[in-house]
N, C-alpha and C positions, 0 to 999 in steps of 0.2 A: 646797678650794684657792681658790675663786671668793672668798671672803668675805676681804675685804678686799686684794685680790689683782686688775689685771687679765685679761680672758682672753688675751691676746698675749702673756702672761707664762706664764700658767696651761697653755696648748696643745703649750708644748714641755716640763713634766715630766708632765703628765696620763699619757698613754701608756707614758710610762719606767714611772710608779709602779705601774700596773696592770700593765706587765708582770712586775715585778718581785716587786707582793703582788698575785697577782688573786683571792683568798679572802679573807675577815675573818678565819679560821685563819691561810694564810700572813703576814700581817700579824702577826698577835698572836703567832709564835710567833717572830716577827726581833728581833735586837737593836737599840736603839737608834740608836746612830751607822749603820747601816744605812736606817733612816728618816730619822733627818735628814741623810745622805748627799744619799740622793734630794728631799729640800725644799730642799736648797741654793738658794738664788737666788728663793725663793718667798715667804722671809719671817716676821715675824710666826710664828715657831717653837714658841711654844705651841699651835699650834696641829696640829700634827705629832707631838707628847708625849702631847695630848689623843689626837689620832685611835687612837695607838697603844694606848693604857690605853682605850677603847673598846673596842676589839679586844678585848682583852683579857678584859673586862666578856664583851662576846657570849661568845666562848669558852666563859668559865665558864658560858653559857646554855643550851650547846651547840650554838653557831653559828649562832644564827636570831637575826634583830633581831625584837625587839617591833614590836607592828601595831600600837600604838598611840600619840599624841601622852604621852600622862602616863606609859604606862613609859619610852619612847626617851628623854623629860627625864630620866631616873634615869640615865642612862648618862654617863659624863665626856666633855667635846667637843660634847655635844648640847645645845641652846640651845632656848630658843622656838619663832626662826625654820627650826631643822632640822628641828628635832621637827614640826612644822606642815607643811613641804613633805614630809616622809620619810612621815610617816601619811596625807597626804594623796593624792600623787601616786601611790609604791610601793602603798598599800596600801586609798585609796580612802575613808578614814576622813575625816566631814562635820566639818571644822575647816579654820579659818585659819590665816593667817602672813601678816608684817610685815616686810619688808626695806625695803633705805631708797624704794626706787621705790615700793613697797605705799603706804607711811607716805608720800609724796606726794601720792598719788594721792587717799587716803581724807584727807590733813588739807583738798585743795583742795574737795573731793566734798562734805565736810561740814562744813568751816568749822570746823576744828578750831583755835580760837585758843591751845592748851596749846604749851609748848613740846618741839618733838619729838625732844630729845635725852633728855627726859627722863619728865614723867607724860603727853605727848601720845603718846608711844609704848604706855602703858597703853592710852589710850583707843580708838587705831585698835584695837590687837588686840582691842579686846572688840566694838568694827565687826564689823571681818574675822569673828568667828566667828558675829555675828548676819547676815551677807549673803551668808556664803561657799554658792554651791549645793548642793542635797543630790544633784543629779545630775551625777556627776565631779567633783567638788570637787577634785579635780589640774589638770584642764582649765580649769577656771574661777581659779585662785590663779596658776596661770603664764602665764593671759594679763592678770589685774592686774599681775604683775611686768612682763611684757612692755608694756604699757601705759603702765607711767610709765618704762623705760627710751626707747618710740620716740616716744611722742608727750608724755604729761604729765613734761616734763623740766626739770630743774631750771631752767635758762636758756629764754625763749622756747619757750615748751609750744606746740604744733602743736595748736591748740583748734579749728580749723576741721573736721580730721582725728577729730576725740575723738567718737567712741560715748556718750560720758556727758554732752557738752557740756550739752544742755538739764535733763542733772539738778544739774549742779554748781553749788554755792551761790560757790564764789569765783568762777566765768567768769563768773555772773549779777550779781555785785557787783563785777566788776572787778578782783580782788585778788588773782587767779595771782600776779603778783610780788612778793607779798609772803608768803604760804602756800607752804609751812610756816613756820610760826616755828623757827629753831634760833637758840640764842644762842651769843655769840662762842665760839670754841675759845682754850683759853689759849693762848698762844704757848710753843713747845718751848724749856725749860730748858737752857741750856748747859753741856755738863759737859767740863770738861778735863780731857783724860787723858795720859799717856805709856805709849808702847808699844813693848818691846823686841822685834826680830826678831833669833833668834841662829840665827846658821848654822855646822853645821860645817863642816871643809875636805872632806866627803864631799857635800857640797851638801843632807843631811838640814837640817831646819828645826824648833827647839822650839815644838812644840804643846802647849798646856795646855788642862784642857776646864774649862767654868765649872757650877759644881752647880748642882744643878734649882733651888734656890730666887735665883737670880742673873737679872739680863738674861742673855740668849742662853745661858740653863742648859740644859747637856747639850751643847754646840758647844763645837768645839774654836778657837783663837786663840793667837795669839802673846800672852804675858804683859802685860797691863796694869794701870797703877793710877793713881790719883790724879794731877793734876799735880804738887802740893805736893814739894819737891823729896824732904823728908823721906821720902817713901812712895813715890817710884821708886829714893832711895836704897836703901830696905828692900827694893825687889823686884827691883833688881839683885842686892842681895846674899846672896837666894834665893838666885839661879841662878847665883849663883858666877862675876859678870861684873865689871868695873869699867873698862874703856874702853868705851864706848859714844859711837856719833859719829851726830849728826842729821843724818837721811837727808829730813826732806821731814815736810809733816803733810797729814791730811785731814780732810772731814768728814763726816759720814753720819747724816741727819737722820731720828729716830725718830716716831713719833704725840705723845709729848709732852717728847720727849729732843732737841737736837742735841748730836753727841757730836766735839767738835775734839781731836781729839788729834796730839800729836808723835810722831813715829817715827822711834825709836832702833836702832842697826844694832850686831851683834858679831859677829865670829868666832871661833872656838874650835877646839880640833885636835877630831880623829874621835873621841880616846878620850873625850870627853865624856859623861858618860853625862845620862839625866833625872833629873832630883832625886824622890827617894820622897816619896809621899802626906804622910806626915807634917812634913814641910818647907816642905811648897809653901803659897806666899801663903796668906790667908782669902780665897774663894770659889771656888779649885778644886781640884778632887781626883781628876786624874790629870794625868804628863805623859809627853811620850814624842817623838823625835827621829822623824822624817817625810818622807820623800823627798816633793819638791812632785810626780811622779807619780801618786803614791798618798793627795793630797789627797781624790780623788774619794769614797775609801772613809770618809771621815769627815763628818759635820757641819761646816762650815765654812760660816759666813754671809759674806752679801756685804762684811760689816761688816769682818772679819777679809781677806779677800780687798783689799782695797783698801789695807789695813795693808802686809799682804805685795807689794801691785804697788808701792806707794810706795818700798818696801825694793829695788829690781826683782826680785822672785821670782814665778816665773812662774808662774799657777794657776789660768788657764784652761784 
């Protein structure tokens, strides 16, 4: 949840989601919209499909995680940097790991001139696992993290404070503000959408889910497409609509997406039913009418949530 995620964000579903799966069995035997129920408002949603199919993985191990960095990489959801804190911390195993505070710490330490979005992130890990202690090696990698979160920090590094100061090649050369190297991030693509929210006169809301291989696949949302008028035409006339009146737009800015979209408003009597699988737009494959009550039990991203407040439907 932490990875890529505030913790003041992270603090109020932490607790729900353990209470909810507090086994790697009860996890892996829920359904999906069940898990991403519970990541609502957390984000970055692959990463909730992963943890799930993990789960999943163990299970089939018979419920014990591997102790070690090279099997737990084998598992879906497990990266590098897991795999390195999971083997090391849990289980004591003499290896590194590279978060972004690590990858700081060790580009300023050793003068790491590569760039560390990309083969400078090679080079600290094969640091990390030539420096990493053989005694606690958990104790030792969470106070590097800790390290360049309080003191060696991206802005105005606290080097007076720093334990390493008299080893560091950048404090000694003057160049903390410029180490690490990362080069520019592109600027997030703009993508224009239009988005129907149809309500019936029973206050239910069509919800459609997007397949796994989509943004926000496996979450449910009110129907979108394309701005192009041609391709909202087409996806009104999925859903069997043709008045549609602009309610408001928003926009909701991704890692390399912003996504503006307009939002279209319809009402419909109760006998409405949802359109079957086989009719519905390309990229989802289920839909189904949804009291905003009973949001809660679905996948619903904050992305879709703002759709809907725009619309004023209430989904908090």
């Amino acid at each position: 949840m932490l990875q890529q995620t505030r913790v003041d964000t992270v603090r109020r579903s932490y607790e729900r989601f353990l209470d909810r799966f507090p086994t790697v069995l009860s996890l892996a035997e829920a359904r999906q919209d069940d898990v991403l129920a519970l990541w609502s408002g957390l984000g970055y949603y692959r990463r909730a499909r992963l943890l799930h199919e993990g789960a999943r993985a163990v299970a089939d191990l018979g419920g014990a995680l591997p102790e070690n960095r090279r099997a737990l990489s084998s598992l879906p959801g497990i990266g590098p940097y897991t795999a390195g804190a999971i083997a090391s911390i849990a289980f004591g195993e003499v290896v590194g790991l590279v978060d972004g505070n690590v990858a700081r710490v060790l580009s300023r330490l050793f003068e790491i001139e590569e760039d560390m979005r990309t083969r400078g992130m090679r080079t600290a890990s094969i640091i990390a696992d030539r420096i990493v202690a053989a005694r606690d090696p958990g104790a030792w990698n969470q106070a590097l993290m800790e390290l360049g979160s309080v003191v060696c920090t991206p802005q105005k590094p606290v080097c007076y404070k720093c334990p390493l100061a008299n080893h560091c090649r950048a404090f000694g050369a003057a160049r903390t503000g410029e180490l690490p190297f990362l080069s520019t991030k592109k600027k997030p693509v703009t993508c224009r959408l239009v988005s129907i929210v149809m309500e019936r006169d029973d206050g239910a809301i069509l919800l459609v889910r997007r397949t796994e291989d989509r943004m926000f696949g496996g979450l449910w949302e009110p129907p979108s497409s394309d701005e192009a008028a041609s391709a909202h035409e087409r996806l009104a006339s999925a859903f069997g609509v043709s008045r549609l009146k602009r309610v408001g737009a928003i926009e909701h800015v991704l890692s390399h997406r912003k996504l503006a979209v307009n939002v279209l408003y319809t009402q419909v009597s109760r006998g409405q039913r949802a359109p079957r699988r086989g009719v519905l737009p390309e990229g989802y494959d289920r839909a189904r009418f949804v009291q905003p009550r009973d949001f809660g039990k679905l996948g619903v991203a904050t992305f879709a949530r703002k759709i809907l407040a725009c619309a004023d439907v209430s989904v908090w």
